[in-house]
C-alpha positions in Angstrom: 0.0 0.0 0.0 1.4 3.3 -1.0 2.1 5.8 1.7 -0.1 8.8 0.1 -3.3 6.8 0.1 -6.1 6.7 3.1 -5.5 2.8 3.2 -1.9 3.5 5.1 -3.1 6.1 7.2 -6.1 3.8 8.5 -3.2 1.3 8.7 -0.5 3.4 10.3 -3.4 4.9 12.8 -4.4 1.5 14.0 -0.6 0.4 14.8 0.0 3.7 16.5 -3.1 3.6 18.9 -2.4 -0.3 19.3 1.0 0.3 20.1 0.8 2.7 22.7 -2.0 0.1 24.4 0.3 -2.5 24.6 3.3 -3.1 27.4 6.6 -1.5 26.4 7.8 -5.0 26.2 6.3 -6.2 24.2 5.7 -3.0 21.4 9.2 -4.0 19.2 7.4 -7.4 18.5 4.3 -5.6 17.7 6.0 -3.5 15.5 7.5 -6.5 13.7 4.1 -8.0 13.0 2.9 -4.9 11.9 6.2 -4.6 9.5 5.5 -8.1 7.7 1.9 -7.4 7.6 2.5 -4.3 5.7 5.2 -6.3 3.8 2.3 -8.6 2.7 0.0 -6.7 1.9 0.4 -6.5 -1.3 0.2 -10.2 -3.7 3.5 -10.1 -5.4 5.2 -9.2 -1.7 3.7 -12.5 -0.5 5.4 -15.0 -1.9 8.8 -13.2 -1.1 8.7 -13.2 2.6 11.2 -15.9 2.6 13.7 -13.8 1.1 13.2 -11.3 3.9 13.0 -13.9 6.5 16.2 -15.7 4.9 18.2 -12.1 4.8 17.1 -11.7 8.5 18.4 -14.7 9.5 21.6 -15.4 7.8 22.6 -12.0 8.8 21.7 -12.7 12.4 23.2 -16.1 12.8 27.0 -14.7 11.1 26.8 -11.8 13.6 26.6 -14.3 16.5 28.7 -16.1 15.2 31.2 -13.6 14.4 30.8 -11.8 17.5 31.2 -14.9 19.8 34.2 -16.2 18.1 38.1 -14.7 18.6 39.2 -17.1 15.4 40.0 -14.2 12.8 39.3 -16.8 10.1 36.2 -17.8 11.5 35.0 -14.1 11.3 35.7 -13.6 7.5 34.2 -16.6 6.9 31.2 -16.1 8.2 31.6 -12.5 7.2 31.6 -13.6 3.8 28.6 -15.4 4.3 26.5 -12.3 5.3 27.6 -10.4 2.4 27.5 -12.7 0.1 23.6 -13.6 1.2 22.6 -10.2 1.4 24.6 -9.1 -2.1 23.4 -12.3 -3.6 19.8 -11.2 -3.1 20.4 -7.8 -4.4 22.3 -8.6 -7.2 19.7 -11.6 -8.2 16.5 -9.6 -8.1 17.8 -6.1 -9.4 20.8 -7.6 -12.0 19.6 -10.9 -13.4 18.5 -9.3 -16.6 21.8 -7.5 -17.2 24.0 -10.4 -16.1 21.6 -12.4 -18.7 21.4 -10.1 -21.0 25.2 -9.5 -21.2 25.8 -13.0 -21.6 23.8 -13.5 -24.9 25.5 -10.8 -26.1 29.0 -12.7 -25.0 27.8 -15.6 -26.8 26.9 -13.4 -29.7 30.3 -12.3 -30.2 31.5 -15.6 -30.6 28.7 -17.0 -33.0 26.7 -18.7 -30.6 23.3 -17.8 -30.0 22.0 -18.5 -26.3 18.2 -17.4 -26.0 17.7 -15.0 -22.8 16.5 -17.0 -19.5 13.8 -14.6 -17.3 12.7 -15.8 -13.9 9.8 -13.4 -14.2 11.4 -11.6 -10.7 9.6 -9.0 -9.1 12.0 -7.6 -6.9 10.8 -7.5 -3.2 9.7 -4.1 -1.4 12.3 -2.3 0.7 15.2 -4.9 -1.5 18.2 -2.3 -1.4 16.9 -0.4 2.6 16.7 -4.0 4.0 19.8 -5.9 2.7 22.3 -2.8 3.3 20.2 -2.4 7.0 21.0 -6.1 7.5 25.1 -6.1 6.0 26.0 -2.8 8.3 25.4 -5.2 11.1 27.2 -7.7 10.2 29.9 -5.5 9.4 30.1 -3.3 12.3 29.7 -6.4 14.7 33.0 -7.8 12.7 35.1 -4.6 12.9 33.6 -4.2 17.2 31.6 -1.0 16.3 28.5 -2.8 17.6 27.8 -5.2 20.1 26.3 -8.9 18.9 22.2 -8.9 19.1 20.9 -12.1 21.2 17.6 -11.4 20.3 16.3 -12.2 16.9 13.1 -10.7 17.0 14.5 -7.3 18.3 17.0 -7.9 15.1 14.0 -9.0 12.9 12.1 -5.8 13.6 15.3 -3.4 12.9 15.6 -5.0 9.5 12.1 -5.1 8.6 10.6 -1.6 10.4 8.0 -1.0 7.7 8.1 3.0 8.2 12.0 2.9 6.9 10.9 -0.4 4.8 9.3 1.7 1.9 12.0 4.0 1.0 14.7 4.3 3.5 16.6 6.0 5.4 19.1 3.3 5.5 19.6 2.9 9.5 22.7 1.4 11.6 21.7 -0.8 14.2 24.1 0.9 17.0 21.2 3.7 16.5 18.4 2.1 16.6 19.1 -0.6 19.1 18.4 1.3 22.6 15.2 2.5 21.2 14.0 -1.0 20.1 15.2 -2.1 23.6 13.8 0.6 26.1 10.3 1.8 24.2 9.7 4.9 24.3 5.9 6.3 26.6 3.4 8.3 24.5 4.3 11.5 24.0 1.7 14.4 23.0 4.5 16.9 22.0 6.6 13.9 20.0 3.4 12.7 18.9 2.0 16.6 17.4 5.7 17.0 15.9 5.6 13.9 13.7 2.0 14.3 12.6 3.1 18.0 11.4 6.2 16.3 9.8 4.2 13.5 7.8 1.8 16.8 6.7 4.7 18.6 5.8 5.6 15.3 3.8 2.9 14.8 1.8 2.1 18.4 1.0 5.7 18.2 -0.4 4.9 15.2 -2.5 1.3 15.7 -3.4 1.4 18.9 -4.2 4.7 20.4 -5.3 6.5 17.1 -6.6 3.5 15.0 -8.5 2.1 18.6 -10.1 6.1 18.7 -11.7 6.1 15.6 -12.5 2.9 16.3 -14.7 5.1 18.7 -17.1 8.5 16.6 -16.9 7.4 13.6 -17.6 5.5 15.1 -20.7 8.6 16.3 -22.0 10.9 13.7 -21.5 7.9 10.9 -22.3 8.5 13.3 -26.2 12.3 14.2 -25.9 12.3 13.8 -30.0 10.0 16.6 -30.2 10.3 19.0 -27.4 12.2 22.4 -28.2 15.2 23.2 -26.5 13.6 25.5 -24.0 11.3 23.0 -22.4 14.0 20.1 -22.3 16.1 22.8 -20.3 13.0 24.2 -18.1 12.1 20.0 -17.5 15.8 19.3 -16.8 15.4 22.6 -14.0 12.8 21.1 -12.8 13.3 17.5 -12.1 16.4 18.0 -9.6 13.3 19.8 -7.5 10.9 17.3 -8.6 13.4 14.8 -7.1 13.9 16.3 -3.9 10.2 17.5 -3.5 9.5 13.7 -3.9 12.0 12.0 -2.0 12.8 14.4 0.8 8.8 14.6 0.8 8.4 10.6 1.5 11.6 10.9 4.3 9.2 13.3 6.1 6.6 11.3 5.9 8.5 7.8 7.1 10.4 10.1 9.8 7.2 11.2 11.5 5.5 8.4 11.4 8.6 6.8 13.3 8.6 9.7 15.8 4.9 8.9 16.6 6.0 5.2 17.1 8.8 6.2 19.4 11.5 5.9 17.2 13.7 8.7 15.8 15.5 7.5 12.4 18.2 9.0 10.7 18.0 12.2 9.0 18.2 12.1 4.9 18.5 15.2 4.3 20.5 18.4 5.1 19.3 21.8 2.4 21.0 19.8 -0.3 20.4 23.1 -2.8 22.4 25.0 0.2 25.1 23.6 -0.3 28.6 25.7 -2.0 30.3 22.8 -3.6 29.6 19.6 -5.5 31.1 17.3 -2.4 29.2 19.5 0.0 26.1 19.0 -1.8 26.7 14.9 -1.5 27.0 15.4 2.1 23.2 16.6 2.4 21.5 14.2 -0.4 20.9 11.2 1.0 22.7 11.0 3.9 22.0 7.5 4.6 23.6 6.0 1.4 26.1 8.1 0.9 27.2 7.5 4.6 26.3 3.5 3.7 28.9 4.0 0.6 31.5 6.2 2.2 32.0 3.8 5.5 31.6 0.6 4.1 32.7 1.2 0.5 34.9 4.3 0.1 36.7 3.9 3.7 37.4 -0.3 2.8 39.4 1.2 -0.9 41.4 3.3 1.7 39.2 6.7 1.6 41.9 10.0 1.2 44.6 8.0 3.0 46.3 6.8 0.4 48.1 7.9 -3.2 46.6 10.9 -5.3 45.3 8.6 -8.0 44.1 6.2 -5.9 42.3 8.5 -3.5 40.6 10.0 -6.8 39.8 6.1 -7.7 38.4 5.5 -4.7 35.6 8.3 -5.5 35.1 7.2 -8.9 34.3 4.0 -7.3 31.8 4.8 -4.9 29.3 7.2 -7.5 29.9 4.4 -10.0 28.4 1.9 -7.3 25.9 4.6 -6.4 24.6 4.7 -9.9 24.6 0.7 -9.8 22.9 0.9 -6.9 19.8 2.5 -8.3 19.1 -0.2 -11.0 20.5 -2.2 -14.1 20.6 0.2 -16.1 23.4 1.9 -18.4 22.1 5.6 -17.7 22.1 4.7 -13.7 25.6 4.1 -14.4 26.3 7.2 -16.5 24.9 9.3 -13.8 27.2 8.0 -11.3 30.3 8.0 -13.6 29.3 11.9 -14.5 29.0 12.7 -10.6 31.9 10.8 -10.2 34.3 12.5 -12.8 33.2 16.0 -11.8 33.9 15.2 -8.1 37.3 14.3 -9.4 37.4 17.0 -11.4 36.6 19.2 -8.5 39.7 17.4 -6.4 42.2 18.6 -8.9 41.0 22.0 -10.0 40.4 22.5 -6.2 44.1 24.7 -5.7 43.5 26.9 -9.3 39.7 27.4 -8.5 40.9 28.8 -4.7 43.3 31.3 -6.7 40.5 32.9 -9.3 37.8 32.7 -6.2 40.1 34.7 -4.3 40.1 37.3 -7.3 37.2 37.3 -8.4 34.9 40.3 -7.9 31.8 38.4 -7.1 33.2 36.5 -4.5 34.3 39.8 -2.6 30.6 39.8 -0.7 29.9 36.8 1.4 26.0 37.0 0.2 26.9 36.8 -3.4 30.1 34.5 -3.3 27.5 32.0 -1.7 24.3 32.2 -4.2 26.3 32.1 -7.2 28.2 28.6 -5.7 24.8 27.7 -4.9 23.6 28.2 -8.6 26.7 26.6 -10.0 26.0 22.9 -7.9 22.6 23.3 -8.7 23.3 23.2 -12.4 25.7 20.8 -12.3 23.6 18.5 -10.2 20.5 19.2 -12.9 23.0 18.4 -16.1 23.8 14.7 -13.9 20.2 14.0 -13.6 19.5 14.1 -17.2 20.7 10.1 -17.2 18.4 10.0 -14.1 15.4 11.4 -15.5 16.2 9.6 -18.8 16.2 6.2 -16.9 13.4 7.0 -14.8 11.2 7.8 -18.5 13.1 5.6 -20.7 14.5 8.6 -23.0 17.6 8.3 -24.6 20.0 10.8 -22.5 22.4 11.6 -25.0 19.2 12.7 -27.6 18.0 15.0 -24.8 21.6 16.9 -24.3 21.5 17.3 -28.2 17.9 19.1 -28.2 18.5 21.3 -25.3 20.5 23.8 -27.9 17.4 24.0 -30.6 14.7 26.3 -30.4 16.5 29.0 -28.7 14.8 32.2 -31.5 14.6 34.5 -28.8 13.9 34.7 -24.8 10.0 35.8 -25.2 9.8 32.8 -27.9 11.3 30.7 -25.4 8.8 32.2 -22.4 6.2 31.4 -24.8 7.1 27.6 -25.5 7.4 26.5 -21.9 4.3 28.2 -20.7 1.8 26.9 -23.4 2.9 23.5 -22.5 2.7 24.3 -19.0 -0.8 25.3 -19.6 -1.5 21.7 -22.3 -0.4 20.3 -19.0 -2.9 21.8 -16.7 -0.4 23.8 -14.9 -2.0 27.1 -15.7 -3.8 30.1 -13.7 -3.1 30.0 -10.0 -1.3 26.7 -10.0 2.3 28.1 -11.1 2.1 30.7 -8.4 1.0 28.4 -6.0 4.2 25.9 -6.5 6.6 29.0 -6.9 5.4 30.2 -3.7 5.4 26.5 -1.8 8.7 25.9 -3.3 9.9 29.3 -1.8 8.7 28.7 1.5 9.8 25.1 1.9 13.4 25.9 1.3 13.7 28.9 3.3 11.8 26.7 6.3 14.4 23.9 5.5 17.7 26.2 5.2 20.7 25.4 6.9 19.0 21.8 7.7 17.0 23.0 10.1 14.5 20.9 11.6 11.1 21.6 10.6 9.0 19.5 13.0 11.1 21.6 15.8 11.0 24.7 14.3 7.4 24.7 13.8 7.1 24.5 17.5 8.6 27.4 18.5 6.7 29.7 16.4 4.1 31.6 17.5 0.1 30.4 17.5 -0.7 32.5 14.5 2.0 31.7 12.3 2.0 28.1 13.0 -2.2 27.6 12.9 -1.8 29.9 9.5 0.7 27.3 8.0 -0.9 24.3 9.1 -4.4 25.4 7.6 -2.3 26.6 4.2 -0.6 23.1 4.1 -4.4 21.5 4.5 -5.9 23.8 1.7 -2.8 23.0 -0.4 -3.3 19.4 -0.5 -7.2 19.2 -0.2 -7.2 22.2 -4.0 -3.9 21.6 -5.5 -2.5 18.2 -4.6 -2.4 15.7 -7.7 -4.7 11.8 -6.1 -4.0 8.9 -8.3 0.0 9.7 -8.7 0.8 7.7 -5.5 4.4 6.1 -6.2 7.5 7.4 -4.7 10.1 7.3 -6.9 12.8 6.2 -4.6 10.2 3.1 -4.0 11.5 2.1 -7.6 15.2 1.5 -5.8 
């Protein structure tokens, strides 16, 4: 069941209330009912639960055993075990097609002509949150960072938490642990803060992300057609259609976790705040690019090694980013282009200090900082065109090409995006509506603030006026029927 619909909320309503009726001690195993319920609600889930059950328990079983033995071989080996479970699974359900897929063409080469083998997979919900939840256990228990889990249903539930089931964050046990283990009483302030969070969450989503998606997806559904103007104004567009969206469903999955007691991690930090490309990577996605850069990037030897193999090591980690995502060729392009201009950014980093330091923008703090910020937004938007092109199935290469045509004049331009704005419904009020909602949810968010706790210390007036604009906002402009996250895809 998708999180936007009244079927969750009925859903999440009745495990809240029901959770708060039961002992403390016995709420985590609540929870973990409630998790594979959710899990199984829908058909094609069913039939999976053994791959969720099989995760959890592998993973389990090599942490005990790895944390109760002092044999350093014995540790790898069971080590090993975890990873390759929880790798196998991902790899299986997310990669068959392209392992498959590249091996008829192997065969090809050589004048044989093997017939492509599909299992038909549907890959399970939560695949990538759950398996990378369950091998940062079995990691940090190996390298002493956490302490071995006894419990397997406390382990079962961490894995399987259907809040950070649907699209992350990606959680660490060592975090999560004393708050499985000591449940938190009912709170009416915790309680208020993540209900105004999931609000805040879905009027992101409904109303700001699905109404853009409406126009991008348009144009990049036509690429071959669309004038240079609206290929530019979509490609704009879908870096804050992508954060609206995802950033939207973290608020969403982060208060509901806060009115069940538990505080995730946070996945977001102002990402469009940030002054540099690596800065901006340190406030998109925090859980998987902490997930990369501790178990991935740290393991090649991070910055503490060679020149070329430090920049190697970062090539690395954004080209398993963009594997990460799916099996696909464009996932893969993205991460290799947010990988080479990461690089890029390491060596120019001494030359670009020297024409900063000269240049006359740069001489007022206020300016030096919007015109970075406008420089990572636009490289971050020129990346995403393999994104976008994966996520509509758009040839990336044929969208750079177009983005040059139809460029007469600026008021022809004006003129092109703003009649298909209006083909697309996005006319009258509505453009000023998600101008002004994208305004104010940025400037709420700056600096990563906290919006659940900033909304609290407001005044009555100001905080009564924004929750009744946030109600109007979803009840007039929010888009029904567009329910799928698009970080559920991954």
């Amino acid at each position: 069941m998708s999180i936007t619909t009244l079927e969750f909320l009925g859903f999440f309503a009745a495990v809240a209330v029901l959770n708060y009726v039961l002992p403390r001690v016995a709420r985590p195993y609540f929870l973990l009912i409630a998790s594979y319920a959710y899990f199984c609600y829908t058909p094609e889930n069913r039939a999976l639960v053994p791959v969720l059950l099989g995760a959890t328990v592998v993973t389990w079983a090599a942490g005990l055993a790895i944390g109760k033995s002092k044999n350093r071989a014995v540790r790898v080996i069971f080590l090993l075990l975890a990873v390759f479970t929880a790798a196998g699974i991902l790899l299986f359900y997310k990669y068959w097609d392209l392992f498959d897929l590249g091996l008829v063409n192997l065969a090809g080469l050589f004048g044989q002509r093997v017939e492509p083998y599909s299992f038909d997979l549907v890959a399970p919900l939560g695949l990538s949150y759950f398996t990378f939840a369950a091998l940062s256990y079995t990691i940090d228990v190996f390298k002493r960072r956490c302490k071995v889990e006894y419990n397997i249903l406390h382990y079962a539930m961490f894995v399987s938490f259907f809040p950070a089931l649907i699209t992350g964050p990606i959680e660490r046990y060592p975090h999560l642990r004393p708050q499985i283990e000591k449940s938190r009483r009912f709170s009416y302030s915790r309680s208020a803060g993540g209900a105004f969070r999931m609000a805040w969450g879905y009027m992101k989503k409904m109303v700001i992300a699905d109404n853009l998606a409406v126009y991008v997806s348009l144009v990049y559904g036509d690429y071959a057609h669309m004038s240079g103007p609206n290929l530019t104004a979509a490609t704009l567009l879908f870096a804050l259609q992508l954060y609206m969206d995802f950033s939207g469903c973290c608020d969403i999955v982060l208060g509901a976790a806060r009115i069940l007691g538990y505080d995730l991690i946070e996945n977001f930090q102002s990402p469009f705040g940030a002054t540099s490309f690596a800065d901006f990577w340190r406030r998109w996605h925090i859980s998987m690019t902490g997930w990369f850069r501790d178990y991935v990037y740290f393991s090649l030897g991070g910055s503490r090694c060679g020149a070329v193999r430090h920049l190697f090591n970062i090539l690395v980690v954004f080209l398993v980013s963009g594997l990460w995502h799916g099996a696909d060729w464009r996932y893969l392009m993205w991460g290799l282009a947010c990988g080479a201009i990461s690089v890029l950014a390491v060596l120019t980093r001494r030359p670009r200090g020297v024409i900063a330091r000269y240049n006359p923008l740069y001489r007022i703090d206020g300016v030096r900082r919007w015109v970075q910020r406008g420089i990572v937004y636009l490289l971050f938007c020129v990346t995403m065109v393999f994104f976008a092109s994966a996520l509509y199935n758009a040839d990336p290469y044929a969208v750079y090409g177009g983005l040059a045509r139809g460029w007469a004049s600026l008021p022809d331009a004006w003129a092109q995006v703003t009649g298909l704005l209006a083909d697309c419904g996005l006319d009258g009020r509505l453009p000023a509506m998600l101008t002004c909602g994208t305004v104010i949810v940025l400037a709420v968010e700056s600096s990563g603030r906290n919006v659940a706790q900033w909304i609290r210390k407001q005044n009555f007036v100001l905080r009564w006026t924004l929750y009744y604009a946030m109600g109007a906002a979803v009840l007039f402009f929010a888009v029904f029927g567009q329910s799928a996250f698009i970080y559920q895809n991954y």
